[in-house]
C-alpha positions, 0 to 999 in steps of 0.5 A: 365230653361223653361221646369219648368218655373221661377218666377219674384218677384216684387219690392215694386215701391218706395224706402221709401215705401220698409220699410213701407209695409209688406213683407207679401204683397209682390208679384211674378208672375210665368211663364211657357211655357203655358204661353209665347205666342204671344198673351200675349205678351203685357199683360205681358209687361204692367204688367213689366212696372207698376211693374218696374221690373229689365232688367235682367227678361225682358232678361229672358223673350225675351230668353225664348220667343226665345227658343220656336220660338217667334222671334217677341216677341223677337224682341219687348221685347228687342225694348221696354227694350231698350226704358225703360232702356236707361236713364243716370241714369242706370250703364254702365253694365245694359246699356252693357247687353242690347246692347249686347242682342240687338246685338246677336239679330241682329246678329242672324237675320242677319244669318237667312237672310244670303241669302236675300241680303237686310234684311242680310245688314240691320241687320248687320247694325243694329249689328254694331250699337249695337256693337259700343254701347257695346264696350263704355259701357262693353269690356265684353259684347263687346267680348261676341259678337263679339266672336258670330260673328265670329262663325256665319261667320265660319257657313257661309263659314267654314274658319277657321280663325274665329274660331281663332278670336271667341277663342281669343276673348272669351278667353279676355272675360275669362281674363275680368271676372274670375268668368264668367261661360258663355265665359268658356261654349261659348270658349267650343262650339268653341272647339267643332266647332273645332272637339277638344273635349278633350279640350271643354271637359276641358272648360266645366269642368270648368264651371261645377266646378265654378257652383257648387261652386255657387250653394254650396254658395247659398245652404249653405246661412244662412236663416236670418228672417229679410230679404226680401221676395224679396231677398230669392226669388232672390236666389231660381231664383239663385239656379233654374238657377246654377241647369239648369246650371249644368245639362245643363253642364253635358250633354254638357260633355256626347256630348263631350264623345259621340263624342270621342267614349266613350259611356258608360260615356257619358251614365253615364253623361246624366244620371246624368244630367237627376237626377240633372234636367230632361230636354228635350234636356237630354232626347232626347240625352238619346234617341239618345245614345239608339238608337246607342246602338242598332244599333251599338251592340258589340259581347257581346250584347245578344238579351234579351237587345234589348226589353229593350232597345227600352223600354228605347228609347221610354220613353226618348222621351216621357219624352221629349215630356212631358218637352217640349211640346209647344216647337215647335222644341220638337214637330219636335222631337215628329213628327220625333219619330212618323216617325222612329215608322213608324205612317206616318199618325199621324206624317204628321196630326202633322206636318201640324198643325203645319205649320199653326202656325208661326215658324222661318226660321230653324224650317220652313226648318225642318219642310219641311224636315220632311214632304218630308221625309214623302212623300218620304216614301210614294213613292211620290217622286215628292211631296217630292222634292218640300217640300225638296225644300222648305226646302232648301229655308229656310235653304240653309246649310240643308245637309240632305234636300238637300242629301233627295232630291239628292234620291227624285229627282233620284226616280222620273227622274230628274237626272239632278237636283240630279246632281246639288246638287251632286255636292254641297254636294260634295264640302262640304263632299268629304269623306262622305260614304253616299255622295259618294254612292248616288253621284255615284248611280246617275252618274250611273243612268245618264249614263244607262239613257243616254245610254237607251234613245240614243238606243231608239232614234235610233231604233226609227231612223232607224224606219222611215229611210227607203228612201235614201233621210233621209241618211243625217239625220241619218248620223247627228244622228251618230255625235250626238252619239258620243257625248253622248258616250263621256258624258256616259263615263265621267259619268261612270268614275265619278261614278267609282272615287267616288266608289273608294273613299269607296272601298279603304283607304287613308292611308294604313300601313306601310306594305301596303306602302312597297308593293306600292313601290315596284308594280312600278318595278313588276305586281305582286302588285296591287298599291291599294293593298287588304290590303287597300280596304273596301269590307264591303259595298255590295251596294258600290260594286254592284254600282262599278261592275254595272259601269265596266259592262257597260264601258266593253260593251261598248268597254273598255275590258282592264277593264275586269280583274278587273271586274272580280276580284271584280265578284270574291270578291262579291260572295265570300263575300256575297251570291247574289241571283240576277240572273241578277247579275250572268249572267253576271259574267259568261259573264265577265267569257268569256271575260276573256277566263275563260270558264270552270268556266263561263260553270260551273256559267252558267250551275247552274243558267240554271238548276235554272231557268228551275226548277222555270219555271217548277215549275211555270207553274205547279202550279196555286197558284200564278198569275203572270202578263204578265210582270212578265212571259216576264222578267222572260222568257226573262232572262232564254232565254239569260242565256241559249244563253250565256251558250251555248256560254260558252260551244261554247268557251270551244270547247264543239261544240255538246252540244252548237249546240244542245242548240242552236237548241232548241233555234231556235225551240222554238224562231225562231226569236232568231236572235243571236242563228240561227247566232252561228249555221251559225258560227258553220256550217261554220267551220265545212265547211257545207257552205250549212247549213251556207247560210241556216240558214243566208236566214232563219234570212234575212226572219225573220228580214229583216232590220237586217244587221248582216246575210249579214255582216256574208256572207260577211265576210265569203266570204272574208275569203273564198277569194271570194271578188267579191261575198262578196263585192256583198253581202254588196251591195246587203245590201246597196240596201235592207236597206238604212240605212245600208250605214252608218253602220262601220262595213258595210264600213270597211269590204267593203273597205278592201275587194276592197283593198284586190281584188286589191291585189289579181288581181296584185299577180295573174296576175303579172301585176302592181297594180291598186289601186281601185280608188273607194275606195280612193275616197270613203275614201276622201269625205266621211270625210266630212261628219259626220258619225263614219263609214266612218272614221274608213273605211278610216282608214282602207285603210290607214293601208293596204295602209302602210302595202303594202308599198305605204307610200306616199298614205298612209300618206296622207290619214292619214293627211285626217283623221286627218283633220275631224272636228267630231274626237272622242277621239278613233278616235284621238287615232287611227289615231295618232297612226298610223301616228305615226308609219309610220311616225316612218318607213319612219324616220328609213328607213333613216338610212339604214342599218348600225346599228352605228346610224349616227345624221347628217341622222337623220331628226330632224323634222320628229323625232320631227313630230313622238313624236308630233304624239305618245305623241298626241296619248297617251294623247287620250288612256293612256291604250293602252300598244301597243303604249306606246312599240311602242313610246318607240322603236322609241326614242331608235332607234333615241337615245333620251334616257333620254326621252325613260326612262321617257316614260318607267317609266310612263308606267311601272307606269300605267301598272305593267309589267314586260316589261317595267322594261325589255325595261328599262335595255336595253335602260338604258345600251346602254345610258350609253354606249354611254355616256362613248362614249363621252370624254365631260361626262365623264370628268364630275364628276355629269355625272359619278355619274349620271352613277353609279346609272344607273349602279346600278339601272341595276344590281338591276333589273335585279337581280330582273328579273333574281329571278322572272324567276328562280321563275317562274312568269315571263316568258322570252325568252331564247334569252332575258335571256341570252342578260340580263345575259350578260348586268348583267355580263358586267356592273358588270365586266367592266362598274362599276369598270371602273367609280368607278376606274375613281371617285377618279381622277375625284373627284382630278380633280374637287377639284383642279378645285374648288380650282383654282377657288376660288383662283382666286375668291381670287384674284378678291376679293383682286384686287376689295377690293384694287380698292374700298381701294384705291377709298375711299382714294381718297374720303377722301383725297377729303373730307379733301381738302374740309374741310380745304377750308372751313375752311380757308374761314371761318377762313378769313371770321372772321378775315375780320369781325373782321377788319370791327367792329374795324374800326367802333368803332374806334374814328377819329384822331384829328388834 
């Protein structure tokens, strides 16, 4: 209505003189958005008040003055119709229409306040008042509002049961007034909150239809001479109103069919509401509708369309300018146009101007937004999260302000904040792709920080830690590390688990299903199978790759075979020209032992790197800086390093010998290099050159503590011990700080252990354990370093292996009472623990293999599961404890536990073994269950039987397949021991339950029967007892009865005596 302005007529002011005066002389003011400011506000308020003009144009005028943002000219319109129309004389539905405004204009502050607890209560307040007011005068206005209401608290905490009650109440609106237009739009937008768009669409239809029954009304109207100017202009404000109506209706309509997909009659829509009456909301939908034409082009779309259709996209957004240019959000649509043109100056010049006029709180929050996007684009990234902040403060349900900000406040490093409201858009939009990636970019970027700022600090840390009296510090420091390890990996997996949420489908097909079910009982089926992933976001998959890069370099290898397969996907799919990116998909190459495509990756990206370092050193068009020539450097010297490793991996011994050399003679400080040619050197039993090239690293990083560690350890596998162990001392000497290093302590404590042994072998004499080491191992846990426990839990082990249980469990109990135990650790330890403390408890039965209970120790075995299920809540991948846990129970006979330990790890880990391990244990449980006479006699525990009997023959059938095929590949032994189970459950144990079943079933059915005859009986004793006791209460009742009524009948007959007595006459005598 207001892109056009409307006219107000005006009444003569008596009701005699309307005769009199000439309707020549009547008058009518014109309004246009020029014209609705602020500052003639109360101009045009004194002329309604002398000209007395109807409720319906100050309405008129207080809405428009809303629609551009005037919300204090709002206000005091409303306030003073309030105080003019307010008198008796007025009909209860002028009186309805204005409390209801007053009302929804409440309401409306009292949501654009939600967050200010004061002005949210005054308000609503102020609502409550109205609304009392309007349910006594009009229910129709009444349910108009209150459906309002509900809306707005459906926006506030999306529950929704409000929009249930906004439904119902708009729908008693419709039932009210059949004629009504307004609650069939507003029971539409309902709808269309509701995600139901066929049936706004419905609604809309509707609304359209009964204004285009008006319209056709008004426009056929006969034209009558004598009728007032006033009158005819009441019906052109009609007729505007029916028109603005109904293209307001068809573009309603083209949203609807926008949403459900159909884009070409939802063009076809807006178009005609665009003919029927240009507005800007038409235009700027029009535009909207242009610019997913070009962004979301079909196979037929030809590049002769595009020119047009950026054509078209512009003049509609011109054309709502033009309709809509004091529009303060018209200008925000302008600003943000100028934006996507890429007229960052023009477009902040706007912006700015206007801010300084005074807008309402979403105008504001928008506002901002636009502005930081501004700067954002602009790099300033500091300057636009304070302006996305702002934004927020205004409006705290912006998701594209607070989604900006989440990439502002990552660009400029606080990580921490753009978690903060990671986590919010996370609670809002769970399945949002744009959420999901940003969320996990920023997860991965906390954790590379981490990870960066924790190596720094500790190559800071042993910069300055070079006297024996700052050991305390960094042992404190290794404590701190493993914290932050544990933070680093629980953002990585953070990251990973939203990635995945991309990556793959919630639903697959029926066929993806099928294949679901049946990768539980084989390897061969991923359980999120190709057929339900997403491959077409490559950012989506660089961010996944780039987690399991680092959760691989940090120790969790099992991750490699996917690492690989996704590598292996990426580069199929696109064509990566990052050369970081394929280094290190040959290093997961090596990783996975597939050498001969790692050398082949490697080999390429060399030869590339060479000729571009050629051919920038050759030609001088082009500076390059320092830092540019460094990267570049440092990239072609590792690439070279990790092929000639490759190569070193596929036994191409002489050419990686040769790259390496190179290396050396052009790096000499290329620790790694001069490390491989000592490794080379040494199996090649060239123990000069190895201690040669190990000197030369000691003299090039003297507080390196690998080239002692090598010695060391090449001396130990030489079984020169004493040298070796003088080696780490000589270590220990030379750099303090090495005393705490893992590596350092496990390899020192195994060599004393293993010189120990050695003197007993050769000497013959009994064994002296190194109380040295024991006792290193003992105090060192009291301190909170990572070495020394790993060290501890080295003696521990050999301690088990050579059969000193006592002494090895007891350090085991040590380890496990370290206050400073990281999940790893936890895992080891329980593991272990678990183990011999499984040794120690079979030990027990000897070696009769008829396990016999009354040996069995029921707290140790309980101890070991206490130890193994500990164990398996801290490492739930690691396959070999899960093997070990399930031999365990089917050693004690815990069977029925051994098969649900088999089922989650068959679960988790899609091998084949485990469906092996299950047979097995399944066919000795039922063997030993047909064993015991109390089973089976019972008829649930014979059926429970069959089935395993069933599910024996099923799988191992499957196995038996699998193996012919040649995908799985079994022992000869292990064949045959499954051909005879198959052959023994088929031949003897079905056919004996099944032979058993009937009789069983006779047995149960005659059981069933005595028991309900006895039932019978018990019923029929306890149903004659309850017979016979209200007999007797009855027989009590009648007793009591005709004693009352004997009392009774006495009681008359004595009153009856007593009143004769007293009327009758004395005898005479």
């Amino acid at each position: 209505m207001l892109d056009s302005g409307f006219g107000i007529p005006f009444s003569p002011k008596s009701q005699n003189s309307a005769h009199k005066q000439d309707d020549s002389t009547r008058r009518c003011i014109w309004i246009s958005q020029e014209d609705l400011t602020p500052n003639n506000l109360e101009q045009i308020k004194d002329l309604l008040k002398s000209e007395e003009v109807p409720l319906k144009y100050w309405l008129l005028l207080a809405f428009s003055y809303k629609s551009l943002g005037h919300l204090e000219s709002l206000d005091s319109l409303l306030k003073d119709a309030e105080t003019i129309f307010n008198s008796k004389e007025d009909s209860k539905y002028v009186k309805g229409t204005l409390y209801s405004s007053l009302g929804f204009h409440n309401l409306c502050q009292a949501y654009q306040f939600k967050n200010d607890d004061e002005r949210h209560k005054r308000y609503m307040d102020w609502t409550n008042h109205y609304l009392r007011k309007t349910e006594g005068t009009s229910l129709y206005h009444f349910y108009l509002v209150k459906g309002h209401q509900s809306v707005f608290n459906y926006m506030r905490d999306k529950n929704t049961d409000h929009l249930a009650t906004a439904r119902s109440m708009f729908n008693m609106a419709i039932d009210l007034s059949h004629s009504a237009i307004v609650p069939l739009v507003l029971f539409g937008n309902v709808m269309v909150l509701s995600s139901n768009h066929q049936v706004a669409s419905v609604y809309y239809l509707r609304a359209l239809l009964t204004a285009s029954y008006y319209l056709s009304i008004v426009e056929n109207l006969p034209e009558s001479k004598g009728s007032p100017r006033e009158r005819n202009l009441e019906l052109s404000l009609a007729h505007c109103q029916l028109v603005w109506l109904k293209a307001t209706l068809f573009f309603a309509l083209a949203a609807c069919q926008f949403s459900l997909g159909n884009i070409e009659a939802a063009k076809s829509l807006i178009e005609r509401s665009i003919a029927l009456k240009p507005l800007a909301v038409s235009y700027r939908f029009a535009s909207a509708i242009t610019a997913y034409q070009l962004t979301h082009f079909k196979d037929e779309f030809e590049e002769e369309d595009v020119p047009s259709l950026l054509e078209q996209y512009s003049k509609a957004r011109l054309a709502s300018h033009i309709l809509d240019r004091n529009n303060a959000a018209g200008q925000l649509h302008l600003c943000e146009f100028l934006f996507h043109r890429g007229d960052l100056e023009e477009c902040t010049r706007r912006l700015l101007e206007l801010q300084k006029t005074n807008l309402p709180y979403n105008l504001r929050a928008e506002l901002e937004y636009q502005l930081g996007r501004v700067e954002h684009a602009k790099g300033s990234y500091t300057e636009a999260l304070n302006r996305y902040m702002n934004a927020l403060s205004h409006k705290s349900d912006f998701v594209s302000a607070r989604l900006q900000l989440v990439k502002a406040a990552a660009g400029c490093g606080d990580l921490g904040l753009a978690r903060e409201h990671c986590d919010f858009l996370l609670q809002c939009l769970q399945k949002v792709s744009v959420v999901l990636k940003v969320s996990a970019y920023v997860y991965l970027c906390s954790a590379r920080e981490t990870l960066e700022t924790n190596k720094w600090d500790m190559l800071k840390m042993e910069s300055v830690n070079r006297s024996q009296n700052q050991l305390d510090i960094s042992c404190t420091f290794h404590s701190v590390q493993q914290g932050m390890g544990r933070l680093i990996d629980e953002r990585l997996f953070k990251a990973l688990s939203l990635l995945e949420d991309i990556l793959f489908s919630s639903y697959g097909s029926e066929s993806s299903r099928n294949s679901m079910e049946m990768s539980k009982f084989t390897n061969k089926v991923d359980a999120k199978s190709k057929a339900e992933r997403d491959f077409s976001d490559p950012l989506a998959m660089e961010y996944y790759i780039r987690c399991l890069e680092i959760l691989v370099s940090r120790g969790r290898e099992y991750l490699c075979p996917s690492l690989n397969e996704y590598y292996c996907e990426y580069f199929n799919l696109y064509k990566s020209e990052n050369d970081r990116f394929k280094n290190n998909f040959g290093v997961i190459l090596m990783y996975t032992r597939n050498y001969t495509r790692a050398c082949a990756v490697l080999h390429e990206l060399n030869e590339k790197l060479s000729k571009e370092a050629e051919g920038s050193a050759g030609s001088g068009a082009r500076e390059r800086t320092r830092r540019e020539r460094m990267v570049s450097t440092t990239l072609a010297l590792t690439v070279r390093f990790n092929y000639a490793l490759a190569l070193e991996f596929s036994g191409q011994i002489a050419k990686a010998q040769k790259i390496y050399s190179s290396i050396t003679r052009e790096y000499p400080r290329y620790t790694s290099a001069w490390l491989r040619r000592s490794i080379i050197a040494f199996q090649k039993c060239d123990y000069e050159s190895t201690l040669r090239y190990l000197e030369q690293v000691k003299k090039i990083h003297p507080n390196s503590c690998e080239p002692y560690l090598l010695r060391s350890y090449q001396l130990g596998k030489l079984k020169s011990y004493d040298e070796a162990i003088q080696e780490i001392r000589k270590m220990f000497r030379a750099i303090p700080s090495s005393a705490y290093d893992p590596y350092a302590n496990t390899l020192l404590s195994s060599l004393l252990i293993k010189k120990s042994y050695r003197i007993a072998r050769s000497t013959g004499a009994p064994l002296v354990f190194p109380k040295e080491a024991m006792q290193y191992a003992k105090t060192a846990l009291k301190r909170p370093s990572v070495c020394n426990f790993y060290a501890a839990n080295c003696i521990a082990v050999l301690l088990a292996l050579e059969k000193n249980f006592k002494a090895s469990y007891e350090s085991f109990l040590l380890l496990m009472e370290s206050l400073s135990m990281t999940s790893h650790m936890k895992l080891l330890v329980n593991k272990n623990i678990g183990i011999l403390s499984a040794a120690i408890t079979l030990a027990m039965l000897g070696t009769d293999r008829k396990t016999d209970k009354n040996k069995l120790n029921k707290l140790k075995v309980a101890k070991t599961q206490q130890h193994f299920q500990s164990a398996i809540s801290n490492g739930k991948m690691d396959k070999s404890l899960y093997i070990c846990y399930i031999r365990f129970l089917f050693d004690v006979q815990k069977y029925e536990e051994c098969i649900a330990v088999l089922e989650t790890a068959r679960l988790i880990f899609h091998d084949d073994i485990f469906v092996y391990n299950q047979i097995i244990v399944t066919d000795a449980m039922v063997c030993s269950y047909l064993r015991d006479a109390e089973k089976t006699s019972s008829l649930v525990e014979m059926i429970s039987m069959l089935s395993c009997c069933r599910f024996i023959t099923a799988s191992a059938e499957y196995l038996l397949e699998e193996s012919h095929r040649g995908n799985t590949q079994f022992s000869t032994e292990s064949y045959n021991k499954l051909k005879q189970i198959t052959t023994r459950v088929e031949t003897k144990m079905i056919p004996h339950i099944t032979s058993t079943l009937p009789q069983l079933e006779k047995t149960c059915e005659n059981k069933q029967q005595a028991r309900e005859k006895r039932l019978q009986l018990q019923l029929s004793i306890q149903q004659a007892h309850e017979a016979k006791k209200r007999e007797q209460e009855q027989e009590r009742i009648r007793a009591a009865e005709a004693e009352e009524e004997l009392s009774e009948k006495l009681l008359k007959e004595a009153s009856e005596i007593a009143s004769e007595l007293l009327t009758a006459k004395p005898t005479q005598t």
